[in-house]
C-alpha positions in Angstrom: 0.0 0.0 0.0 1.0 3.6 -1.3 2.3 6.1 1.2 1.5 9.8 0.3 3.4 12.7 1.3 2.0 16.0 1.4 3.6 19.4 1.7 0.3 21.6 0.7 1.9 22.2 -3.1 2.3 19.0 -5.0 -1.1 16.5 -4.2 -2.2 15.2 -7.8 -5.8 13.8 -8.0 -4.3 10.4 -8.6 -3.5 10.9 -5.4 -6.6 11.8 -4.0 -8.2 9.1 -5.5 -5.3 6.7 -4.5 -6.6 7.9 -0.7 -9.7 7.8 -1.1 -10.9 4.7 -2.9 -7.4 2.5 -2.3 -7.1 3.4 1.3 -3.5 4.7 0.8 -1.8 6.2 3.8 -1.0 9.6 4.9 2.1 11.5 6.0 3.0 15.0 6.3 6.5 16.0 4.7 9.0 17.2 7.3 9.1 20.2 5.6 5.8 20.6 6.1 5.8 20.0 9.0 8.5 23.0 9.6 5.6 25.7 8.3 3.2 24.5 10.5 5.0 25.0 13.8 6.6 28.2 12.6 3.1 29.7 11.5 1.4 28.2 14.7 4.2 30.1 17.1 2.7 33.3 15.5 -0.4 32.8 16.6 0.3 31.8 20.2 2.1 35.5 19.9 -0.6 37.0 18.7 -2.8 35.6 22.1 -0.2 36.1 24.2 0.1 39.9 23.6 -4.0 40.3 23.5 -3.8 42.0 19.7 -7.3 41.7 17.9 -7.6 39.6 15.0 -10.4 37.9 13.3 -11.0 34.9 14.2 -8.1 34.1 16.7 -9.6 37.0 19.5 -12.9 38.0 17.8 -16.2 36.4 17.3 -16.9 34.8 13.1 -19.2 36.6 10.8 -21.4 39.5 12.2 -19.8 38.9 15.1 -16.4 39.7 13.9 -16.7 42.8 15.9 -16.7 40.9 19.4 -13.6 40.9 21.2 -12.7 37.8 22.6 -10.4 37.5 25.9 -6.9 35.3 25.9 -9.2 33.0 28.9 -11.9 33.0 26.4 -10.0 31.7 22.9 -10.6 27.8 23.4 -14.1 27.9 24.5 -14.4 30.3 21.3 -13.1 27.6 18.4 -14.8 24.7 20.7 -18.5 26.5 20.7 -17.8 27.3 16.5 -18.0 23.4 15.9 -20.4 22.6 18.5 -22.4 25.4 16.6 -21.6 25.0 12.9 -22.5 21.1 13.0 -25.7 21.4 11.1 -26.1 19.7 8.4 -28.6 17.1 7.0 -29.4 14.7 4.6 -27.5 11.8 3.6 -24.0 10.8 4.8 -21.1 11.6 2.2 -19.3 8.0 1.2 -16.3 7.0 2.5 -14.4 7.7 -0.4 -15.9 11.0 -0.5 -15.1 11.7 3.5 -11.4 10.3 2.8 -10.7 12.9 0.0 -12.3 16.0 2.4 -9.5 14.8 5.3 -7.1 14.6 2.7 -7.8 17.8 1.5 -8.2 19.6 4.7 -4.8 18.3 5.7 -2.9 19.0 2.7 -4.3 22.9 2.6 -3.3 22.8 6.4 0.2 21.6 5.6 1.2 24.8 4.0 1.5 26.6 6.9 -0.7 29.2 6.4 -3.5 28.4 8.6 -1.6 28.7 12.6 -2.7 25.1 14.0 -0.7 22.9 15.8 1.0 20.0 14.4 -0.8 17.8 16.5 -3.9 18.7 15.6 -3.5 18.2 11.7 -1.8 14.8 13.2 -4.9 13.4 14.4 -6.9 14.2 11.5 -3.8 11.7 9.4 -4.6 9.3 12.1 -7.8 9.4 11.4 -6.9 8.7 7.8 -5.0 5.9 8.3 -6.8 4.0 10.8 -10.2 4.2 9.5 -12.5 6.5 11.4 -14.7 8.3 9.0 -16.5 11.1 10.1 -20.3 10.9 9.3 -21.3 14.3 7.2 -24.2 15.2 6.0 -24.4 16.4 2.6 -26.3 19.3 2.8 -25.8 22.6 4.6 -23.0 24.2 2.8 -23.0 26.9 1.0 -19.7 27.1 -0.7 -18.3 30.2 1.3 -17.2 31.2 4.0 -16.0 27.5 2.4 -17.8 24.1 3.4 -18.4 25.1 7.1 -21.5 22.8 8.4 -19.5 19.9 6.9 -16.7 20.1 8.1 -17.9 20.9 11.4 -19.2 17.8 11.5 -15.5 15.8 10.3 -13.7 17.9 13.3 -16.8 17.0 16.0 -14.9 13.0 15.9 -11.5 15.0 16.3 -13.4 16.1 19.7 -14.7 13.3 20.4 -18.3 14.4 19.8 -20.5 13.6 16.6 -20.7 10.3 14.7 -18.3 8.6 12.1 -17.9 5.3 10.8 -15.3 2.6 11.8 -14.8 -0.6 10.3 -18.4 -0.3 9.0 -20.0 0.6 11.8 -21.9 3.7 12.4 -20.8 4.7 16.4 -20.4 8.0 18.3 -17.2 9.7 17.3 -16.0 9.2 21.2 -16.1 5.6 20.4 -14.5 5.5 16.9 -12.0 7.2 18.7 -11.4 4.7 21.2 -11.5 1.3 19.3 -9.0 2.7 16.6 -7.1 4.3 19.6 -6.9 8.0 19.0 -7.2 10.4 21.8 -9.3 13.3 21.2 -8.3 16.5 21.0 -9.0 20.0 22.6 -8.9 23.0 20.2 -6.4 25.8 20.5 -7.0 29.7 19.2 -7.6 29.9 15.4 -7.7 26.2 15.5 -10.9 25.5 14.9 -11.3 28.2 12.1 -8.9 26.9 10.5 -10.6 23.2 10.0 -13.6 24.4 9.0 -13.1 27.6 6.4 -12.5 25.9 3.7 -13.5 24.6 0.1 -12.6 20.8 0.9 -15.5 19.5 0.8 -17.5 20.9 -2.5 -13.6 20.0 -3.9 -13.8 16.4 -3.1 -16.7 16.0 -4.0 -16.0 17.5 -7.7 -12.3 16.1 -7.6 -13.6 12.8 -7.7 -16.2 13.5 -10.2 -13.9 15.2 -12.7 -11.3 12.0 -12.1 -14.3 9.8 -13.6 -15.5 12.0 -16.0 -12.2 11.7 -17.6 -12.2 8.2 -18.0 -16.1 8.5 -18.9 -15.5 10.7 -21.5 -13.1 8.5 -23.4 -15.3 5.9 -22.6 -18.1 7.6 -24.4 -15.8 7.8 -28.0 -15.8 4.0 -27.8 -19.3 3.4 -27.3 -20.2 6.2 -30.1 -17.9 4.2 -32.5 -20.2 1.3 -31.7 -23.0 2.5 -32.6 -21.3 4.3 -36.0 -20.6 0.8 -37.1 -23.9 -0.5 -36.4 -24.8 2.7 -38.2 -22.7 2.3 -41.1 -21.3 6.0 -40.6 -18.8 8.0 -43.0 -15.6 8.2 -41.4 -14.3 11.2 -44.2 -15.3 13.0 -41.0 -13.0 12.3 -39.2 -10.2 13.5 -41.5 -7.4 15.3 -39.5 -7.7 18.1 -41.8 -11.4 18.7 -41.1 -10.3 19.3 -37.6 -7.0 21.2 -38.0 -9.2 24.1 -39.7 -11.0 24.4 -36.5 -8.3 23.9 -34.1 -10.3 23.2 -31.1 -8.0 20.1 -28.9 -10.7 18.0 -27.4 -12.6 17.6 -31.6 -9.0 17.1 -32.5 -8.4 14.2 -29.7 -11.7 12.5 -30.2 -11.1 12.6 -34.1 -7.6 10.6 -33.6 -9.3 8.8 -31.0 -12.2 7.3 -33.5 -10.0 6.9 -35.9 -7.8 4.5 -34.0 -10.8 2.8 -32.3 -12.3 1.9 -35.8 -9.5 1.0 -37.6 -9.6 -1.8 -39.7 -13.2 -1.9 -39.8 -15.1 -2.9 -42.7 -18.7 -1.7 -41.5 -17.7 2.0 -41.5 -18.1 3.5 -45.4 -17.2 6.7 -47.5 -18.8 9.6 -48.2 -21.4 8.9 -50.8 -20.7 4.8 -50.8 -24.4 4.5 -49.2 -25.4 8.0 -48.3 -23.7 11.5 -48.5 -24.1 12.6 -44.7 -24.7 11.1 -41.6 -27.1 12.8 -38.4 -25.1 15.4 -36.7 -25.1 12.5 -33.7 -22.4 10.6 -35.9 -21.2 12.9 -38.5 -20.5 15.8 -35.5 -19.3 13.0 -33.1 -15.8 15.1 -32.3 -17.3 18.6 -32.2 -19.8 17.5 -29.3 -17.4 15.2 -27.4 -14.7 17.5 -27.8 -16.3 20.4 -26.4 -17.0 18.2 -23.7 -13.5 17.3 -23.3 -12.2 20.7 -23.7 -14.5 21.3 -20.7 -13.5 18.6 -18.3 -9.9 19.7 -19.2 -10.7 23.3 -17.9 -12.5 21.7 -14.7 -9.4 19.5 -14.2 -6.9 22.3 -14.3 -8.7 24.1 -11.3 -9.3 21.0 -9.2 -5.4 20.2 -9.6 -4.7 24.0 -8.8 -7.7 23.8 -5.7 -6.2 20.6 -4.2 -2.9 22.4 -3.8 -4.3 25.9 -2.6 -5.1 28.2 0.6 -8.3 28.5 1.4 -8.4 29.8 4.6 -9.6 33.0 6.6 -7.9 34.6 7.8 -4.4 34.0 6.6 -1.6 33.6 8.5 1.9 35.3 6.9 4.2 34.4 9.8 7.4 35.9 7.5 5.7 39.2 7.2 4.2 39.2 10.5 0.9 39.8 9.4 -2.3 38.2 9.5 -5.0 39.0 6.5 -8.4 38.5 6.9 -9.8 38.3 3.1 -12.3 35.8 0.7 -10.2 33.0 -0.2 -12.9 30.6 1.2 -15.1 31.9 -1.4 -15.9 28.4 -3.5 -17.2 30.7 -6.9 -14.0 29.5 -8.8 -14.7 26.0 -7.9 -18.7 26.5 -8.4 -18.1 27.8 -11.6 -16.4 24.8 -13.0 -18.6 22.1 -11.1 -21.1 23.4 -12.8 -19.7 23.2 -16.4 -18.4 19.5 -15.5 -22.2 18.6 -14.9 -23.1 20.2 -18.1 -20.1 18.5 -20.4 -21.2 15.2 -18.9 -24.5 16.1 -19.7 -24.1 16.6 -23.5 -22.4 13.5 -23.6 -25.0 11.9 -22.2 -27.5 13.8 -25.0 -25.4 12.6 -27.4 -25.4 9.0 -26.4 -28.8 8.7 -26.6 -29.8 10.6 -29.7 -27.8 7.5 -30.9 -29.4 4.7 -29.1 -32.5 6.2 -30.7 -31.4 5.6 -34.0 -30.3 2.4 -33.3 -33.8 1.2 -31.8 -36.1 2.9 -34.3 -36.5 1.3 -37.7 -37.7 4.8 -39.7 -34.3 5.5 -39.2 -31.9 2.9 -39.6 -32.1 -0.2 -41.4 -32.0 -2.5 -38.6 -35.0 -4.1 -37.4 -37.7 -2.7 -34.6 -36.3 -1.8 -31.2 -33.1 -4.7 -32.2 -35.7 -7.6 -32.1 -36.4 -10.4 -34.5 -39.6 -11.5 -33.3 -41.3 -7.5 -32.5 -44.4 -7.4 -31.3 -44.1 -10.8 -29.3 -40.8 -9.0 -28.3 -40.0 -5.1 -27.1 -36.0 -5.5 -27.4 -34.6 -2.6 -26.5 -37.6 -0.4 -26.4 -37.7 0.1 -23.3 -33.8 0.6 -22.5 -34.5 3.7 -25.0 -36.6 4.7 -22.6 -34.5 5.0 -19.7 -31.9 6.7 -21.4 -34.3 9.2 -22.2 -35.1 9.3 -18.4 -31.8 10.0 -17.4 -31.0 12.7 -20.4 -34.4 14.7 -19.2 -32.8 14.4 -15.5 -29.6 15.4 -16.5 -31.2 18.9 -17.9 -33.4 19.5 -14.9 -29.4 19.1 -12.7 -27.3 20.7 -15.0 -29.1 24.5 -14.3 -26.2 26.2 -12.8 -26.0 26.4 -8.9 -23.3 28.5 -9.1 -26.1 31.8 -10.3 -27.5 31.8 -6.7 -26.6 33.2 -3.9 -28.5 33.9 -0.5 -27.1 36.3 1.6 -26.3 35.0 5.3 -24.7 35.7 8.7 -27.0 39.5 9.4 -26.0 40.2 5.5 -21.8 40.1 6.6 -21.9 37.4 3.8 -24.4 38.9 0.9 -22.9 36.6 -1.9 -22.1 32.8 -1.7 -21.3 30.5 -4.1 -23.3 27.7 -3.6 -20.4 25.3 -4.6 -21.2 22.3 -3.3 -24.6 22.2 -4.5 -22.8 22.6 -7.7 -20.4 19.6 -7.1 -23.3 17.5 -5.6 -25.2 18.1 -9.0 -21.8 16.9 -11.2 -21.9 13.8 -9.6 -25.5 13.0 -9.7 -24.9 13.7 -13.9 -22.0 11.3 -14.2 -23.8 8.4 -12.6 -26.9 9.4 -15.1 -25.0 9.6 -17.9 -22.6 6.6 -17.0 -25.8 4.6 -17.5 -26.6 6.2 -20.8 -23.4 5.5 -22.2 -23.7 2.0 -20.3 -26.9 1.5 -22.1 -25.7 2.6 -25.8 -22.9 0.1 -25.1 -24.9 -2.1 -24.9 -27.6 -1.7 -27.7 -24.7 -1.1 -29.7 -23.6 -4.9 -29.7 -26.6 -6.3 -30.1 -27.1 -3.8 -33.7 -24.3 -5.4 -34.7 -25.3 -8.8 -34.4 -27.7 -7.8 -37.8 -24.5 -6.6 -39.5 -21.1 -8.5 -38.7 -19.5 -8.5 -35.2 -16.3 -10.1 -37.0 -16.2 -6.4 -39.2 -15.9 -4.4 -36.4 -12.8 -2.3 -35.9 -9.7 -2.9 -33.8 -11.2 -1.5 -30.3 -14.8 -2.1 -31.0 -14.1 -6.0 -31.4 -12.7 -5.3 -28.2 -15.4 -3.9 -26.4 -17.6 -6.1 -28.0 -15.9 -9.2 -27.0 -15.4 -7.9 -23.7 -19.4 -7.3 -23.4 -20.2 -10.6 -25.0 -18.5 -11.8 -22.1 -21.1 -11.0 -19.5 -23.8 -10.6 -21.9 -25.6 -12.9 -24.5 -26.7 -11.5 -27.6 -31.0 -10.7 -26.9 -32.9 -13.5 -28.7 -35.9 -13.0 -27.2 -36.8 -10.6 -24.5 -35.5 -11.4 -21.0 -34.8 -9.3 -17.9 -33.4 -6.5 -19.0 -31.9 -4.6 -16.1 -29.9 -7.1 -15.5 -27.8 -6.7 -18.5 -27.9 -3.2 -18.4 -26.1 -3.6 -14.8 -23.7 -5.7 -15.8 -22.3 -3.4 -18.4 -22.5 -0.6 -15.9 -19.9 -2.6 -14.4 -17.8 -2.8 -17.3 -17.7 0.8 -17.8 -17.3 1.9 -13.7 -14.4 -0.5 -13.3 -12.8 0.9 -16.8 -12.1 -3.0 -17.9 -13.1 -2.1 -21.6 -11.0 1.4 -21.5 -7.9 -0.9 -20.2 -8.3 -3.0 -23.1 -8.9 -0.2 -25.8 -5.9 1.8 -25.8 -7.2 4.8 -27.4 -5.5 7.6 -25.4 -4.3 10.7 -27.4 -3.0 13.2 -25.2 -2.9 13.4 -22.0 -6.3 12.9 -20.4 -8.5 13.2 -22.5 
């Protein structure tokens, strides 16, 4: 098992994932480690000698104008969790919970935040031995950063709340004990400084943007299914078409159908059956690739998010200052969750524009719904429908969160970024539209079962064969969700992308 280092500059999201779904421990650099005592020894100045800062001697919010007393400064960061623990709903996943502590640590370790060592300490031991905090998923509203949630992740670190051990839902007292971590009290700024924060509405999209890459190139194989099945015109694909436009992500997917049907015999020319294909085939790398381009952009600010300060106030130990300013604002983050959810949503549009063609007979040349026997028989009817289902969803989620805001705290906070609801909404749209493309998967191999599965190109025999594996061709109609399930399983464990090498670039 992996050991991960962080210093607060260089996490990856491999990383993040590595923690969060592989279980991978969790140290902190000694350099690190180094900024965190040095800006913490500011702070304790800063108490000692009774100056007034925000957030270390003052109340939070509207009461920013409340002056604290040096006996006073515990009971102050204790009461803000106690206080701040509101949310509701559902409890976030493990993985989910994993990559918030992960996060919250690394921003910690760059030694801008003036909290002890051994308070970040606990948190890795928490990491590493298993006791996941139970929080809610609702209640944040992306700034001053994720502050009901995380409330809730630091309540275990007191002992308080509820988290998860070893499967087990128990009071955070007694996750504590069994994994044999002793609770900690909070010091000034300490308890500020683990809650204001984007960590969680960034975990949340970190991981959704990690499997939207892989679901994007996931989605050029199953469209070059269905364009075999469809008999579409590859002149469209024709690096000159695409150098003329020079957008990256239509130039990528271009390559990336290329290679997937290559050697295929089912694809034809322009004007060998018809002139033009639907704009679902023929403008396959202008729609994927503008939903590549966009999970690019999203990626570039989780990887610069992971890494970054998010804190308030700041601590500048060298310059002997402390500054109390917005960087817990989540709009950059809000922004881009919100375009991820509607990439992932246009491929999912796509997908099933196609899956329509494939099922209706007025528009291919393949029999009703991908039945021999219709009428006794539905086929794939009703697997149309679901897709459809899922695309309407998608549209009602993919309305930006990020264009509210409701002002809060006596109007000290008139514009929030509503962030997480924005993350939240992402991943809801890629586990919709991992079913749609699950689904044209797999109404794409059964269209070819009219045509000639031994035709198909290089990397669509693959995923065919790879499909065929788990599921039978339809012969007559059987229990449909059941096959649909088990291709959601090929494409959430990427074992058809690991056997389609069709990377170019990159990610995407």
């Amino acid at each position: 098992m992996n050991t991960i280092y962080v210093d607060g500059n260089s996490l990856t999201l491999q990383e993040v994932v590595e923690v969060a779904r592989e279980n991978s421990k969790v140290k902190i650099s000694k350099k690190a480690e180094e900024k965190v005592i040095k800006s913490r020894k500011y702070v304790d100045e800063i108490v000692e000698c009774g100056e007034v800062v925000y957030g270390i001697t003052t109340g939070f919010g509207k009461f920013s104008n409340v002056v604290i007393s040096k006996d006073e400064v515990e009971e102050l960061q204790s009461s803000l969790i106690k206080s701040h623990a509101c949310g509701v709903g559902n409890h976030f996943s493990i993985e989910i919970v994993r990559a918030i502590m992960l996060l919250r640590v690394n921003a910690l370790t760059k030694g801008y935040s003036g909290i002890r060592l051994g308070t970040i300490n606990t948190l890795v031991d928490m990491i590493n031995e298993g006791v996941h905090p139970a929080i809610p998923e609702k209640g944040s509203l992306g700034s001053s950063g994720d502050l009901a949630p995380l409330a809730h992740m630091v309540l275990v670190m007191l002992g308080e709340g509820e988290a998860y051990y070893k499967g087990d839902l128990v009071s955070g007292k007694e996750a504590m004990r069994r994994a044999d971590i002793s609770p900690i009290r909070l010091s000034a700024k300490e308890g500020l400084a683990l809650i204001n924060g984007t960590q969680v509405l960034t975990a949340v999209g970190a991981l959704a943007t990690y499997d939207a890459i892989n679901l994007a190139k996931m989605s050029d194989i199953s469209a070059a299914l269905t364009f075999e099945a469809l008999r579409g015109i590859t002149d469209v694909f024709d690096e000159k078409v695409h150098l003329v436009r020079n957008h990256i992500g239509q130039m990528k997917c271009s390559k990336n159908m290329l290679n997937i049907l290559k050697d295929s015999s089912l694809t034809t020319r322009q004007g060998e059956i018809r002139v033009q294909d639907p704009y679902s085939l023929r403008c396959l790398p202008q729609i994927h690739g503008a939903s590549k381009d966009a999970i690019e952009y999203v990626l570039d600010k989780v990887n610069k998010e992971i890494n970054a300060v998010t804190d308030n106030p700041i601590i500048f130990p060298d310059d002997n200052e402390v500054i109390s300013c917005g960087n817990f604002h989540g709009q950059p983050m809000a922004l881009a969750f919100d375009f991820l959810g509607i990439a992932l949503a246009e491929l999912a549009n796509s997908a099933e524009r196609r899956v329509e063609r494939l099922v209706n007979p007025s528009l291919s040349e393949l029999p009703a719904f991908l039945t021999e026997h219709g009428g006794l028989n539905s086929g794939f009817m009703i697997a149309q429908y679901t897709a459809a289902s899922l695309v309407s969803e998608n549209k009602v989620l993919a309305h930006p969160a990020s264009v509210d805001s409701i002002p809060s705290s006596g109007n000290q906070e008139d514009h929030v970024s509503m962030g997480s609801i924005a993350a939240r909404k992402a991943k809801d749209i890629l586990y919709n539209t991992t079913r749609v493309i699950a689904i044209e998967l797999l109404t794409g191999a059964q269209a070819v079962e009219f045509t000639n599965p031994n035709k198909l190109g290089k990397g669509t025999k693959i995923a065919y064969n790879i499909i065929r594996e788990e599921v039978d061709k339809l012969q007559e109609d059987r229990i449909m969700y059941v096959d649909i399930e088990k291709v959601i399983k090929l494409v959430t464990t990427n074992k058809i992308l690991k056997e389609v090498q069709i990377d170019v670039g990159q990610l995407l």
